[in-house]
N, C-alpha and C positions, 0 to 999 in steps of 0.2 A: 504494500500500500504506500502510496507515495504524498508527499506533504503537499504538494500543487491540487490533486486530488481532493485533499478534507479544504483547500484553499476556497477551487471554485466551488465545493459544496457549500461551506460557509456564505461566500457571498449570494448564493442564491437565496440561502436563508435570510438572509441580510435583506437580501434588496425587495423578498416577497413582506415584508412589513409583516409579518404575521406574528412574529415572536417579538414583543415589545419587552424590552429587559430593564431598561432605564438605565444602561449601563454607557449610553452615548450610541450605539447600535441603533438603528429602526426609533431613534428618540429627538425633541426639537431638537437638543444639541447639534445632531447630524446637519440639520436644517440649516442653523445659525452658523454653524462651522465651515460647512460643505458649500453652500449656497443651493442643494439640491439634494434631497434627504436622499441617503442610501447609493449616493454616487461619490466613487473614490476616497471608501473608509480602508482606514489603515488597521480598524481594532478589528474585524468582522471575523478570526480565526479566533482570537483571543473569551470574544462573545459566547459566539454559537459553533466552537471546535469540536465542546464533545457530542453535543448533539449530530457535527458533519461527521465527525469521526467512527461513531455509532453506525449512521448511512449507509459511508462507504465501507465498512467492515460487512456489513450486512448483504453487500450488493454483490461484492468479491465475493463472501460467503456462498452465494447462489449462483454464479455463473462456475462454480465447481462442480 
């Protein structure tokens, strides 16, 4: 499994707004920071990793 992998799984999480953490992720911050919520975060591994990581173990698990 590779770290690019739980990256772009991360940002998709990231970017579907669904998981709102409050942790700067899917939150105003994003907004006020970014100029554009959910576009070119730098924390979005840090956020939602284990839940991407979770994913892709999952997905690998099954194309076994």
């Amino acid at each position: 499994m590779s770290d690019q992998k739980v990256a772009v799984v991360a940002k998709a999480i990231c970017k579907s707004g669904r998981f709102e953490t409050g942790e700067g992720t899917c939150a105003v911050l994003c907004m006020d920071q970014l100029g554009d919520a959910r576009k070119n975060c730098t924390h979005c591994v840090r956020v939602h990793g284990k839940l991407a990581l979770t994913i892709v173990t999952a997905l690998e698990e099954q194309q076994q």
